[in-house]
N, C-alpha and C positions, 0 to 999 in steps of 0.2 A: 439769389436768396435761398436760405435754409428753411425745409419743410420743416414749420409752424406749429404747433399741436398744445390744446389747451386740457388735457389731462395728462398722466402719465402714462396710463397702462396702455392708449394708443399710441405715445411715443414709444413704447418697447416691443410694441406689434411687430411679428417677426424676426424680430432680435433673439431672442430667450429660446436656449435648452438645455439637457441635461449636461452635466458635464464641461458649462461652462466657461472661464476667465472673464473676472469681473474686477476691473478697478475701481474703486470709490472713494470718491475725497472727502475730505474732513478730518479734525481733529478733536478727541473726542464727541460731544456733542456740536460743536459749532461748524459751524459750513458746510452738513452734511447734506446731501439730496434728499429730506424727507418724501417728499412723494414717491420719486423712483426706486427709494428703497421699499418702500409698502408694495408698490405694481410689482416689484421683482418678487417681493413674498411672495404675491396674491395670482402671480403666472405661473406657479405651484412647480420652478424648476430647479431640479435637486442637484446633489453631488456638484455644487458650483466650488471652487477655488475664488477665493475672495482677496482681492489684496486693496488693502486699507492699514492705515497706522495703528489705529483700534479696531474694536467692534461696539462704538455707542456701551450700553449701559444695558443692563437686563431688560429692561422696557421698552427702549427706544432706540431707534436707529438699527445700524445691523443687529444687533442682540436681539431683535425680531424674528431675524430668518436662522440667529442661533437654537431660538425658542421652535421652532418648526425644524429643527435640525434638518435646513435645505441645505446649508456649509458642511463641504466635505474637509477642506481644507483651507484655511486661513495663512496669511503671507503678511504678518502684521510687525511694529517694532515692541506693543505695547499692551499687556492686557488690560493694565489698571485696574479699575472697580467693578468690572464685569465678572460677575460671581459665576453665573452661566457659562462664561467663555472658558474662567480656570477649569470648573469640574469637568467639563466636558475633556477638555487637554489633560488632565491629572485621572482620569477616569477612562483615556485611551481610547473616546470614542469622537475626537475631531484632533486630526493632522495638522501641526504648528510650525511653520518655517517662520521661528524667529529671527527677525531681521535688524540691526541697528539703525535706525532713526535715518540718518543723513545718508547709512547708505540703500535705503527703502527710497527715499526720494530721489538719489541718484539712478537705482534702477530703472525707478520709471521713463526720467527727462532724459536718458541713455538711450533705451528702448524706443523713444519716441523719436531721436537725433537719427536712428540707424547705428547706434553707436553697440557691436554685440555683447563687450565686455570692459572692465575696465580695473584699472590696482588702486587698492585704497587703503590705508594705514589702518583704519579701524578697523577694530576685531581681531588684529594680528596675537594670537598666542594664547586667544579664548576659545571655549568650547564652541562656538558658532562657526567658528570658520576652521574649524579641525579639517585635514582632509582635502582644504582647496592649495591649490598653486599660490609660492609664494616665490615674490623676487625683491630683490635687493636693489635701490635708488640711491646714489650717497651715501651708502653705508645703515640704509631707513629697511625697516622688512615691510613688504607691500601687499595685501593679499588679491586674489583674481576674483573680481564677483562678476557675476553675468546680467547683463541687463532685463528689463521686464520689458514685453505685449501682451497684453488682454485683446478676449474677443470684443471685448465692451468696458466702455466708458462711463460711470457715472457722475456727473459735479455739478457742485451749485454754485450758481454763478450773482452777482446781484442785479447785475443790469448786460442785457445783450442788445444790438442791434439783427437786426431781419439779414444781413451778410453772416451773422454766427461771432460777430467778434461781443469779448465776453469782457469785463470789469466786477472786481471782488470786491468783497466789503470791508474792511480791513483783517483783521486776525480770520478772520472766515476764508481768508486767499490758502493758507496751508498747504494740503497736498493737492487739490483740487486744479494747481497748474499741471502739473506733475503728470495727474492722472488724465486729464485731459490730452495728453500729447500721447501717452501709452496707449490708449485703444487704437484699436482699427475700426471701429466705431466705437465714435460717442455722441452723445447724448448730455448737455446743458439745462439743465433747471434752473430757472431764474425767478427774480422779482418782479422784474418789469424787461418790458421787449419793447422797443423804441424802432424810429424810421431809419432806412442807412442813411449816414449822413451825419445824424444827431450824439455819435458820441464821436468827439473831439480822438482823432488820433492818435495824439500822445498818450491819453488814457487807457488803451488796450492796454489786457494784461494776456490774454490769450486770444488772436490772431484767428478770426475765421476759418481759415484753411484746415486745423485740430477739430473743428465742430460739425457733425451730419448733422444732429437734428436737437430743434429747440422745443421745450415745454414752458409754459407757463406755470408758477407753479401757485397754490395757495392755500389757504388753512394755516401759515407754517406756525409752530409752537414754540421753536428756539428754545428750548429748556434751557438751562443753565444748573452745572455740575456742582459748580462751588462760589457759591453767590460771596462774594466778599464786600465788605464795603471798607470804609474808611475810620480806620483805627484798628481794624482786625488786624495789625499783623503785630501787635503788640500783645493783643490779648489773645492771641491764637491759643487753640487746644495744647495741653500740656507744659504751656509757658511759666517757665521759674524762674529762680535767682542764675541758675549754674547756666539754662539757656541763655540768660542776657547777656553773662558771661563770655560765652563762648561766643554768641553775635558781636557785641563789643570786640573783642581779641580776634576776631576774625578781619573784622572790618578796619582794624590797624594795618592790614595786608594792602589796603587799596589805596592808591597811587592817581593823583589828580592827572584826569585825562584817560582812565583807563575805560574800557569797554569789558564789561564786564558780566559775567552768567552766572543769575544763582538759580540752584537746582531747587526742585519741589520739597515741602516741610521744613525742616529747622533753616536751611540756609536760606529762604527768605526771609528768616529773622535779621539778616546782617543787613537790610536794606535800611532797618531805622534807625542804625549806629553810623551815618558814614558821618566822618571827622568833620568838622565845620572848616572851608576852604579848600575842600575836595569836591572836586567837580568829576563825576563818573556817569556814563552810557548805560545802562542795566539792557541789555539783546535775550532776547527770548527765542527759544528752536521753533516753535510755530511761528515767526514771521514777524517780528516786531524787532525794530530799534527802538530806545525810547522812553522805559517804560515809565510810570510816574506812578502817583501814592493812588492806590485801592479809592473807588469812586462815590459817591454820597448814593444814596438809593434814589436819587432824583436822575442820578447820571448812569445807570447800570446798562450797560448795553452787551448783548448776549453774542455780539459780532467782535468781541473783544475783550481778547483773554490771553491769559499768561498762561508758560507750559504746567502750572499744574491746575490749570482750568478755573482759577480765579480770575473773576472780574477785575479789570483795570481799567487807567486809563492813560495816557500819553504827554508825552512832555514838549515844550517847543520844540523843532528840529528832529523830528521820532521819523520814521519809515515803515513804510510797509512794504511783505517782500513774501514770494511762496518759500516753501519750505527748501526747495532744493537751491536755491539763493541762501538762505538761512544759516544752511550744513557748508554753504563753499566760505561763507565766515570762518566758520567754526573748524573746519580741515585746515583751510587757508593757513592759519598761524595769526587771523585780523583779531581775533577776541584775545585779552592780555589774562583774564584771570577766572578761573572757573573755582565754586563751593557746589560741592557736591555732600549728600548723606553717602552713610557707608553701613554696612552690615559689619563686615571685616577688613582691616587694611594688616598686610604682613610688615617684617622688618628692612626688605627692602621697596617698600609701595606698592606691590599688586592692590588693587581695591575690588573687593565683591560686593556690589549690589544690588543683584536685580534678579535672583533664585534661591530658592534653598529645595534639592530636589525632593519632586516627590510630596512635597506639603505646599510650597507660594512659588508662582512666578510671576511676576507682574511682568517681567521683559526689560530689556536694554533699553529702551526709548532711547533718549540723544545721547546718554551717562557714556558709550563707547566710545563713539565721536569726540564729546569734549574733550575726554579724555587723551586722546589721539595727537587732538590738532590743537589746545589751549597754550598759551605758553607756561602758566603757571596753573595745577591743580590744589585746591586747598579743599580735605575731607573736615565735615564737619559732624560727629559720630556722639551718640552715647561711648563712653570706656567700656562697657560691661553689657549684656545680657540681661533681659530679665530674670533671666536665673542666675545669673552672677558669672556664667561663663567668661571668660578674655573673648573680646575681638579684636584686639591688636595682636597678633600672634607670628610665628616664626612662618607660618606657611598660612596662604588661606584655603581655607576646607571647602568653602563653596567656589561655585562658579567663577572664574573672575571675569572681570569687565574692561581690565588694564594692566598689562602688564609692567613695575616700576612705571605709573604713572603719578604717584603721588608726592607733592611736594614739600606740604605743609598739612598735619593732622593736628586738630584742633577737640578736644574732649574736655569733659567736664573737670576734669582730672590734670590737664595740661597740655603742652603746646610741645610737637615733636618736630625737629626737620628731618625729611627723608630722602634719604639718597641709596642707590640702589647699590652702591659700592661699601659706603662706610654704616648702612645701617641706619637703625632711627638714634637719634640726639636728642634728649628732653630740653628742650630751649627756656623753659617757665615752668611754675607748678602755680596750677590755680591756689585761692583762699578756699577751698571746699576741700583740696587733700594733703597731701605731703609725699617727698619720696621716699619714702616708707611703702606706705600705701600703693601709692604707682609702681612700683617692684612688683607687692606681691597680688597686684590686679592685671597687670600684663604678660601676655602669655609668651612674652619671648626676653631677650637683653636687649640695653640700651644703656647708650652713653649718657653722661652728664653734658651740659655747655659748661664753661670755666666757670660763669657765674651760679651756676647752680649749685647749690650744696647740699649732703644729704648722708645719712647712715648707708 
């Protein structure tokens, strides 16, 4: 039996000092340890190394112990909407080891195997991985990442038995497997703790032997980021003519049978176009097969959510799966077709997404990965700038995310294929421009397709 404990801050009794390694599961707000993230505040220990995918939100969850600036360093893929977390990072007074998504959860479940290092396609030829060992598979460039151990473990778990073996709730599984395998101690928060015996076997998701010590936990508040309900994704913010557009013309790309990723903002608009007699998978990086239409507010449940933190809900035949299952999808080559936003895409497919130095970085979340290991990438982009800049252009100026990863760019403006030899191909011109226009709005050349015509 594992030592028992019905608060938190007894269960992290002599756990905690300064100078820490602390893993902590969750993605954005859902799955996270609410208790044992507060006792870790409120055991007042600093200069901690946090490794998490986020850091919660200003108010809540780790953006707690940001707010007491206990974080000396962060080990995350993803800053998102944490205002706190940017300026501290853009202000040079918290340490950022930006990490890619799927290879953040490999770390861990690596670390946890014994496994010291490993080669991963992702990240190869970005600023992230500047600097590390790279080798050549089949003619593939591979980069060397090193695995993660933490002195400590924190996850919440929804249901444990008194042996430590743990079951998650559905999208609330995320990294929470992950991180549980990576400490050298950890530490389970749950819902409920039941007698051994009483949960069915097959149902483990994390195996006793990964768990010292269990809390009971309660109060919890579950917030939720981005409450969606059903019909939001049609009247989502900034929805026009030219986006339906481009949803439409995207969604022509999907192929009955395929499995399929669309990324956070515009391209989950393509999910309300797909062609009637098309039958398609929609996989999410936090842990889901599955997904189904945005839920009624009688069905909103805060244990399930899509990677851009919208409420969902599931479709017959859906799975649940931690994160680092998620990412060997997504590496693998199993997902057929990824939409991604784009900041800037060049003329042979580099894509940048996920910085612009010095002013935003929200981070790579999974955008590296899919990119990587997708068979098919489709960016789904404004043509312009709010100031009217090109971001289709000969070279990308920011960060990139991929290099020659893009296959098919989709703009309000028209439809390019990309190849990293012959350049981009205008394949279409939307009703909203002309090749005129597209000329002199894009920052580099491009072919026409035979059907295309144009001054």
């Amino acid at each position: 039996m594992k030592p028992v404990f019905t608060s938190a801050p007894e269960a992290l009794q002599g756990l905690t000092c300064d100078g820490m390694s602390v893993a902590a599961g969750g993605f954005g707000l859902c799955g996270i340890p609410e208790n044992l993230i507060l006792a870790l505040r409120d055991s007042g220990a600093r200069d901690l190394t946090v490794i998490s995918n986020n850091a919660g939100v200003d108010q809540f969850g780790l953006g707690l112990l940001l707010q007491t600036r206990q974080i000396k360093k962060m080990i995350s893929s993803y800053v998102g909407e944490n205002a706190t977390f940017e300026k501290q990072f853009l202000d040079g007074e918290l340490e950022l080891e930006l990490t890619p998504q799927g290879t953040l959860a490999e770390k861990m479940r690596a670390g946890g195997a014994g496994i010291p290092a490993f080669y991963t396609r992702t990240g190869f030829g970005t600023k992230l991985t500047e600097g590390k060992d790279v080798r050549q598979y089949n003619g593939v460039s591979y980069v060397l990442e090193e695995s993660i151990t933490t002195d400590l473990a924190i996850v919440k778990a929804w249901k444990a038995d008194k042996a430590g073996n743990l079951i998650m709730r559905m999208t609330a599984n995320n990294f929470n497997v992950a991180c549980a395998k990576a400490g050298r101690m950890t530490i389970a928060e749950v819902e409920e703790i039941v007698e051994i015996g009483e949960i069915d076997p097959h149902h483990v998701h994390v195996p006793g032997i990964y768990v010292d010590r269990l809390v009971l936990g309660t109060g919890y508040e579950k917030p939720i980021e981005q409450k969606t309900l059903s019909g939001a994704g049609i009247s989502a913010k900034g929805f026009n003519d030219q986006r339906e557009w481009m949803a439409k013309r995207v969604a022509q790309e999907l192929s009955d049978g395929d499995y399929v990723n669309l990324g956070i903002g515009m391209p989950t608009l393509v999910a309300n176009y797909i062609p009637a007699g098309i039958n398609i998978t929609l996989q999410s990086e936090n842990g889901l097969l599955g997904i189904g239409p945005f839920p009624t507010e009688a069905n909103v449940d805060a244990d399930l959510i899509n990677a851009g933190k919208q409420t969902i809900t599931t479709v017959p035949g859906a799975s649940f799966f931690d994160s680092s299952e998620s990412f060997a999808m997504i590496r693998g080559g199993h997902v057929d077709l990824s939409v991604l936003g784009g900041m800037q895409v060049n003329r042979t497919g580099d894509l940048a997404n996920w910085m612009i130095p010095g002013k935003m970085v929200k981070g790579p979340g999974g955008a590296m990965d899919l990119v990587s290991g997708v068979k098919k990438v489709v960016v789904m982009m404004e043509h312009n700038a709010k100031d009217g800049t090109p971001k289709v252009l000969e070279q990308c100026e920011l960060p990139i995310t991929g290099k020659n990863v893009v296959d098919l760019l989709v703009t309000e403006k028209g439809v390019f294929a990309v190849n990293a030899e012959a350049g981009l191909t205008l394949l279409e011109v939307s009703p909203f421009s002309s090749v005129d226009e597209i000329r002199q709005s894009t920052g580099c050349e491009f072919n026409l397709a035979p059907d295309v015509t144009g001054a």
